[in-house]
N, C-alpha and C positions, 0 to 999 in steps of 0.2 A: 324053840327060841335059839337064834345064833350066838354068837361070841358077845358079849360083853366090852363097849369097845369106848375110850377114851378119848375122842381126836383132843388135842391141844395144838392149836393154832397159836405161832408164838413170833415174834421179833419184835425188832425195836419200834418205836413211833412212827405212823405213816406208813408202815411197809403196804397195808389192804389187809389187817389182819379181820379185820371187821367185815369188812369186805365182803373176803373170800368165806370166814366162819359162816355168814349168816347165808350166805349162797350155797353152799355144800350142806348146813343145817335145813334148808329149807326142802333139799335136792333129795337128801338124804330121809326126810320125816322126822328128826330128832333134837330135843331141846337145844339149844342153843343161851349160853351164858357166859357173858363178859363182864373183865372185870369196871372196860368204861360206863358201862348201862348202869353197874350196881353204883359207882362214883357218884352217876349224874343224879339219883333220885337219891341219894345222900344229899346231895348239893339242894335239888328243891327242899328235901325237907328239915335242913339243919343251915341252909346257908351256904355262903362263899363270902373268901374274902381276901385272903394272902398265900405266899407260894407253902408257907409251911401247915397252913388250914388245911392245901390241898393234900398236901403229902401225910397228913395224918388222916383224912379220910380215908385217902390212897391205902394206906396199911386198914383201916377198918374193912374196905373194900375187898382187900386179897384175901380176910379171914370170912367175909362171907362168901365171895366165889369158890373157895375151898369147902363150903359148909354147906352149899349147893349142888354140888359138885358130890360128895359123900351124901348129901340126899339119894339124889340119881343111880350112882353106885349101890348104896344100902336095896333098893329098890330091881337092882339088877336090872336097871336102863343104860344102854347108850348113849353118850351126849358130846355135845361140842363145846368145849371153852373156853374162850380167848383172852390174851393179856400176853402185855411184856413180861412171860415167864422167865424166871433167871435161875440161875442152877443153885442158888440158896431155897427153891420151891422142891426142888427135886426130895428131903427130905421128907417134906408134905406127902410129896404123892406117893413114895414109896411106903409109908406107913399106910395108906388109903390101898394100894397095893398088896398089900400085909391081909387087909382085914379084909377087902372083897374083890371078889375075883375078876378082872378086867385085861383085857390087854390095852396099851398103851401107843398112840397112833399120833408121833408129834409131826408136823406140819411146821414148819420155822420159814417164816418168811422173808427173804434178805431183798437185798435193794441195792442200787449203785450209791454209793455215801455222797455224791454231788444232787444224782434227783433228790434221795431224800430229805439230805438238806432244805432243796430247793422249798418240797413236798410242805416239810414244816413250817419255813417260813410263809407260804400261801396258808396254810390250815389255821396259823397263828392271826393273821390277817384277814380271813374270809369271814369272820362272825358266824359263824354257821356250826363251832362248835361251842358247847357248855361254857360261859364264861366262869366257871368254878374250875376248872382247869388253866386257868392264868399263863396260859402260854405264853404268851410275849412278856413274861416273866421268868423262864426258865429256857430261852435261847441259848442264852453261852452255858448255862450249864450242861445242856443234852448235845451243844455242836459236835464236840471232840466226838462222841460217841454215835451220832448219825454218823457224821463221816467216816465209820466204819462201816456200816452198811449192816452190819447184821450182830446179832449177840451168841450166847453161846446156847448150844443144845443143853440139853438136861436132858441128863444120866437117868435115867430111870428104866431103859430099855425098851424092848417093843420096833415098831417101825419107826421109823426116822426119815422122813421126805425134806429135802430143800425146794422152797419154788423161788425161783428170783420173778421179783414184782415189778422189778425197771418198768416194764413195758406188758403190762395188765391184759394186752390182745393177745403177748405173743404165750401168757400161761397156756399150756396144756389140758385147760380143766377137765375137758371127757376122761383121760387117762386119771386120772388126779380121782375122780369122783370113779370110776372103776374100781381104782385098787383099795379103795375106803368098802365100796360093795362086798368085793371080795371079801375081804377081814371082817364083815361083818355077819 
């Protein structure tokens, strides 16, 4: 059995974190877990309703993608996991790091803070995702922050990949799904 390997797929809203996660998990043969999929079957089975519903699911959400996530590791599996990780999670995964042995393979997805923008507002208007996610609810609070295009790494060590997402033909993925090979 090879190395033990963590990919964290990470940036802000809209980058293709999802995207990309579930295409390299697929590429790769290895679980794949988001923290929007665990959201969404929260949402069928407990409801939706307002922006603060969401954002307390939201935190139920991150404790079981973390409790998923240290399944997989407990089990000395491989996996992919995606979310707007933010470097107040980095304490998480270094304890998870503590107790089993992985290495750590972040992937952070940035974006030009104008596409993104853009990105969100079609994603908030398209119906096409989860209406227990109330996006056209939480516009001006996440604007400032798309238009930065990207968030911050988490310290946790291991590899660190930036992919800008601007333009989703011109990603590199053979290279990209190589060096995950390798490491693994």
């Amino acid at each position: 059995m090879g190395n033990v390997l963590l990919v964290l797929i990470s940036g802000l809203p809209c980058t293709g974190k999802t995207r990309l996660g579930k295409r390299l998990a697929d590429d790769l043969r290895l679980p794949f877990v988001n923290k929007d999929g665990i959201k969404e079957t929260l949402f069928d089975a407990m409801g939706w309703s307002d922006r603060e519903w969401s954002k307390r699911l939201g935190g139920a959400s991150y404790d079981l993608l973390f409790y998923f996530i240290e399944c997989q590791l407990r089990a000395g599996r491989s996996l992919v996991a995606e979310s707007n990780f933010y470097s107040d999670h980095a304490q998480r995964l270094l304890e998870l790091k503590q107790r089993y042995p992985f290495e750590p393979f972040q992937i952070e997805c940035r974006t030009n803070g104008e596409v993104l923008l853009k990105r969100f507002k079609a994603r908030s208007g398209s119906g096409e995702r989860h209406p227990g996610h109330v996006d056209h609810l939480n516009l001006e609070e996440f604007t400032e922050r798309l238009l930065q295009g990207r968030g911050d790494p988490i310290e946790i060590g291991g590899t660190h990949l930036v992919v800008d997402t601007t333009d989703f033909a011109a990603i590199q993925y053979e290279a990209l799904l190589d060096a995950l090979r390798a490491a693994l």
